[in-house]
C-alpha positions as CSV (number, residue, x, y, z in Angstrom):
1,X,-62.6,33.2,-53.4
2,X,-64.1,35.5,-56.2
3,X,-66.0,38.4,-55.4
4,X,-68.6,39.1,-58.6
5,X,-70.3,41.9,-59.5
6,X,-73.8,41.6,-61.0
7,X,-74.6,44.9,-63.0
8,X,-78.1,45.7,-63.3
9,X,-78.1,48.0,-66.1
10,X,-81.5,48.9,-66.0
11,X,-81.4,50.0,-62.8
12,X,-78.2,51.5,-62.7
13,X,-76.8,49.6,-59.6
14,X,-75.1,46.3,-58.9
15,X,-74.8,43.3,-56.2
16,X,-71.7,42.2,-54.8
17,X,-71.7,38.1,-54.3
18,X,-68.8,36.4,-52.9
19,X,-68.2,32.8,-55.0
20,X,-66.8,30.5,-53.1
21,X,-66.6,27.1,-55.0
22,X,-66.2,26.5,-59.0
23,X,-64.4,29.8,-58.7
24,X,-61.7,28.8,-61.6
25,X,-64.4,27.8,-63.9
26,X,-66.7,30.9,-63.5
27,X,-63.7,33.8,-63.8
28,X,-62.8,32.0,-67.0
29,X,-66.3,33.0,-68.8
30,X,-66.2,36.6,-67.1
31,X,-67.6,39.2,-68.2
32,X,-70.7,37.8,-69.6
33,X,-74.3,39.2,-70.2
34,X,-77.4,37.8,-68.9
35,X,-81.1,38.4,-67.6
36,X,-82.6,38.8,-64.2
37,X,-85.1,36.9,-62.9
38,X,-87.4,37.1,-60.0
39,X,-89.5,34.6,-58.2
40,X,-90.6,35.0,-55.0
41,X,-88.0,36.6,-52.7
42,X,-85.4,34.9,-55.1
43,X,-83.1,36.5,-57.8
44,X,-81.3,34.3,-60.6
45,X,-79.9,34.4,-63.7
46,X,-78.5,32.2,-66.2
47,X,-74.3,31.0,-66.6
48,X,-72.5,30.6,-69.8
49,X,-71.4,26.8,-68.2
50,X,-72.2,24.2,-66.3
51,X,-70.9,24.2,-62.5
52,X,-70.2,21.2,-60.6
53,X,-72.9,20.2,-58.1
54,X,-72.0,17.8,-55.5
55,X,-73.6,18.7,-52.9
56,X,-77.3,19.8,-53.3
57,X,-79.6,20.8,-50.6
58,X,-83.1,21.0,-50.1
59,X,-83.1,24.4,-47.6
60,X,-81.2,27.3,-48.2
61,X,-79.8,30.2,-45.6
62,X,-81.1,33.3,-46.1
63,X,-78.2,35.5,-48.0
64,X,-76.9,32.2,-49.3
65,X,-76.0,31.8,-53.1
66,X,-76.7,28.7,-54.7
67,X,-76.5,26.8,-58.0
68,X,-79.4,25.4,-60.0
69,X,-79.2,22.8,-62.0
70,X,-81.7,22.5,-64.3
71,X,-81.5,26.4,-65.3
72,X,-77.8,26.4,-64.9
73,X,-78.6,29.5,-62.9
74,X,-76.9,31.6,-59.7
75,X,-79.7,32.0,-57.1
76,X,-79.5,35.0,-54.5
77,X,-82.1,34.3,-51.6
78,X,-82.5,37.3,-49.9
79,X,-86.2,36.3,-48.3
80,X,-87.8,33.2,-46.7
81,X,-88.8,31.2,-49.4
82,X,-87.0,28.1,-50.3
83,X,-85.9,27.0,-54.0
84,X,-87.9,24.9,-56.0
85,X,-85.5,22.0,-56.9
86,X,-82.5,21.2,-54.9
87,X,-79.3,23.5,-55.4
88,X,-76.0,23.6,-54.7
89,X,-74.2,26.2,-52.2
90,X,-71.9,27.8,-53.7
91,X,-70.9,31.6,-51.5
92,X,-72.4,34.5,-50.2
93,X,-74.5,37.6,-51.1
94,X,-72.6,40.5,-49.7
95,X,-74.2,43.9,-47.5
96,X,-78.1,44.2,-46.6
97,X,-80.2,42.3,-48.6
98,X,-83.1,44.4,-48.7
99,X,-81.1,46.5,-51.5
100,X,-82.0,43.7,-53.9
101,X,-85.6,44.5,-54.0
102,X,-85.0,47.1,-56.4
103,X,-84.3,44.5,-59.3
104,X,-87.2,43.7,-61.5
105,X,-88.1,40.6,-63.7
106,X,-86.5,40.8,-67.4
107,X,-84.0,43.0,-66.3
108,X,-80.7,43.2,-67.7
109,X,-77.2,42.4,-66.5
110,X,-73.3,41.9,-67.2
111,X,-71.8,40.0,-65.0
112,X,-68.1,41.4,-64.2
113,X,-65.1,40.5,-61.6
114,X,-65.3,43.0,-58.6
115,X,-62.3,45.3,-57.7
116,X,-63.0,47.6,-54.6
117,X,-62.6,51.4,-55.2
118,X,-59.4,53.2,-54.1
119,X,-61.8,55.7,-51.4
120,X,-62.6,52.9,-48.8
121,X,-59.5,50.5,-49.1
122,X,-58.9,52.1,-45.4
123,X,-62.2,50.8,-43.9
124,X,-62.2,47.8,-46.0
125,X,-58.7,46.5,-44.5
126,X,-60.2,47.0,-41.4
127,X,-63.5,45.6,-41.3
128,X,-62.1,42.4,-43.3
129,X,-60.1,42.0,-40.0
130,X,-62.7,41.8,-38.5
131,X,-64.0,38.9,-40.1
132,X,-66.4,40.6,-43.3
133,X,-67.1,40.6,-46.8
134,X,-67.0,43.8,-48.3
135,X,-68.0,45.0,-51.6
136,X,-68.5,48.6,-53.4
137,X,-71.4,48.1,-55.3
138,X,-73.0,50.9,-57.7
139,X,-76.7,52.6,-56.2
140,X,-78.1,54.8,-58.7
141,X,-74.9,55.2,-60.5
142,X,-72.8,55.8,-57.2
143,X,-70.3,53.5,-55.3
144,X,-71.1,53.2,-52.0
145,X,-69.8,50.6,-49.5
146,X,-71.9,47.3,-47.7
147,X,-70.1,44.5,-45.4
148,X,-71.7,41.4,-44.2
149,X,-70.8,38.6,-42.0
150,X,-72.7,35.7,-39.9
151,X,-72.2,36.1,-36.5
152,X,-73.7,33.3,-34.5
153,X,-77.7,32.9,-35.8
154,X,-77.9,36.9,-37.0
155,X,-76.6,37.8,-40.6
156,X,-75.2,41.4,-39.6
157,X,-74.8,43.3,-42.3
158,X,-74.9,47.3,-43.1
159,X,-74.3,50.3,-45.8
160,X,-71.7,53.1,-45.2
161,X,-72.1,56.2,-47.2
162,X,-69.7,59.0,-47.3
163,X,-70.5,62.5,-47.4
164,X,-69.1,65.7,-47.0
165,X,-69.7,66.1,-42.7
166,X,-68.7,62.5,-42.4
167,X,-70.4,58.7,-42.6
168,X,-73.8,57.6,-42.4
169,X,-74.3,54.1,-41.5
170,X,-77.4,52.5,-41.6
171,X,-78.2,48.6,-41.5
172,X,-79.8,46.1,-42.9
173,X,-83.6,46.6,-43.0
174,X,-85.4,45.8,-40.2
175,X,-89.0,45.6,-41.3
176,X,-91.3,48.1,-43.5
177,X,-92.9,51.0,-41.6
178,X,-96.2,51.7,-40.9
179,X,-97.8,54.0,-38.0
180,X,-99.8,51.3,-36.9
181,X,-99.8,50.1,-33.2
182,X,-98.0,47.4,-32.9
183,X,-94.8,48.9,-35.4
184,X,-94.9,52.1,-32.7
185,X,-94.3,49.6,-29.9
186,X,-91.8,47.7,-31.3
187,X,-89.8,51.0,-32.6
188,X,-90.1,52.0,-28.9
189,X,-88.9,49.1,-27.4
190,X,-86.1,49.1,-30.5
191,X,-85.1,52.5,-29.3
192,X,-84.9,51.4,-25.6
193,X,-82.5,48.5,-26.7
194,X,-80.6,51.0,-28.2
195,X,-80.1,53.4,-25.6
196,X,-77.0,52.3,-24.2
197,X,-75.1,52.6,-27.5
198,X,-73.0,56.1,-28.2
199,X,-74.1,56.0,-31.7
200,X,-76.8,54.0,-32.7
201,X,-80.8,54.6,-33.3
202,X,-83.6,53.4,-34.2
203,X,-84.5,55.3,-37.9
204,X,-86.7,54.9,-41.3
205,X,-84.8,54.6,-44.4
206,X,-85.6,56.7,-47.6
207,X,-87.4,53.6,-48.7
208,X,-89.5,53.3,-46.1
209,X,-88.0,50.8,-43.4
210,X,-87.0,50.5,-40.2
211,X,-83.2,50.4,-39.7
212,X,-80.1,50.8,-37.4
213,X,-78.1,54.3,-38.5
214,X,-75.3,56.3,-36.9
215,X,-74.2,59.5,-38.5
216,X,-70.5,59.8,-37.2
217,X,-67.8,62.4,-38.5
218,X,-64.4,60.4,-38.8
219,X,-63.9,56.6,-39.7
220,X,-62.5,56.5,-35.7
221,X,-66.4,56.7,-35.1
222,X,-67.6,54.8,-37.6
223,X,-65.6,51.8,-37.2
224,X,-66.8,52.4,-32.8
225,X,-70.5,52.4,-34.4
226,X,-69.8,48.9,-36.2
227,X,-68.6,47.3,-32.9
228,X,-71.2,49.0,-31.5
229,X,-73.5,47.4,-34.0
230,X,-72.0,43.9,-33.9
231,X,-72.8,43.5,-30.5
232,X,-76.4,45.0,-30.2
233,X,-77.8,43.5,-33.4
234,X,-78.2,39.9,-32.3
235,X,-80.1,40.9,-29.7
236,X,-82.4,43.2,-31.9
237,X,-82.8,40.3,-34.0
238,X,-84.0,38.2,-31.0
239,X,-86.3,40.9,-29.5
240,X,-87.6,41.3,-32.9
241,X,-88.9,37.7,-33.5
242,X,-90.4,37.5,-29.7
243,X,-93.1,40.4,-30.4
């Protein structure tokens, strides 16, 4: 396994994607510069070389990150569309994908190997127990911490932040707010699945979205709000695509 770390320097932030097949191949060519490109809900970007594709597929999994052949490119799927040409899987885009929306067409990247920082190698033993992939990406110049992992048909994944009172967790984004009807129902019926948590609520990120948060003061609590999270968010999800 080889965790990567796509630097988006005109942004000031990266992506975390766990590579799980041609690994040798690829960590021989890192670092290496390249150029973002967007189409539809996808992000992809050229490789120095040319990886093995022997299995292709014709659907990909949302999250998934897959090789394409004819533009020898790494593809990062983080909506609903579906690629163009058949690809290859090869791993996973790690923490909530709507953090990827911030990358613009033409922008440009080095692509380095990842090494977690020293501040959450506490929280990252544990939650890798526990079955995720972890990364410490840069946002706006500042590590902060995302975890992913498939559990059953959801994709649970989430964004710690530590500050001076404690952590703030928030998950992946739900859907973009409005004030219309129809969002104010579903955020109360979000709230009232929510209700028999300690931790977790129903809240609007700084960009607008509906998300999952806890604000906890010791990692004891936050690691109680990820269980608590694990368990609730499958059901969220399946609430979610009934209304």
């Amino acid at each position: 396994m080889l965790l990567i770390e796509i630097v988006d320097k005109d942004k000031n932030s990266s992506f975390i994607v766990e590579i799980a097949h041609g690994v040798e191949d690829l960590k021989k060519e890192l670092p290496f510069d390249t150029k973002l490109n967007v189409w539809k809900e996808e992000i992809y970007f050229a490789l120095p070389i040319e990886l093995q594709a022997k299995y292709k597929v014709y659907r990909i999994r949302r999250g998934g990150v897959y090789y394409w052949p004819p533009g020898k490119a790494l593809c990062l799927f983080y909506g609903v569309n579906e690629p163009y040409t058949p690809v290859a899987y090869v791993g996973e885009y790690v923490g909530p994908l709507n953090l990827l929306k911030v990358v613009e067409d033409g922008d440009k990247a080095t692509i380095i190997e990842h090494n977690f920082i020293d501040e959450f190698n506490v929280l990252t033993k544990k939650l890798m127990d526990k079955g995720y992939s972890i990364g410490t990406p840069l946002s706006d110049g500042i590590r902060i911490f995302v975890a992913s992992k498939h559990s059953g048909t959801a994709r649970i994944a989430f964004t710690v932040y530590k500050e001076e009172y404690g952590y703030h967790l928030e998950s992946e984004a739900l859907f973009r707010y409005d004030e219309g009807y129809q969002t104010l129902r579903i955020m109360y019926e979000l709230k009232r699945l929510l209700h028999g948590t300690k931790y977790l609520r129903a809240d609007i990120s700084e960009e607008g979205y509906v998300v999952i948060t806890a604000g906890v003061e010791d990692e004891n609590e936050l690691i109680e709000s990820i269980d608590e999270l694990e368990v609730v968010y499958p059901r969220v999800i399946s609430k979610l695509w009934r209304e």
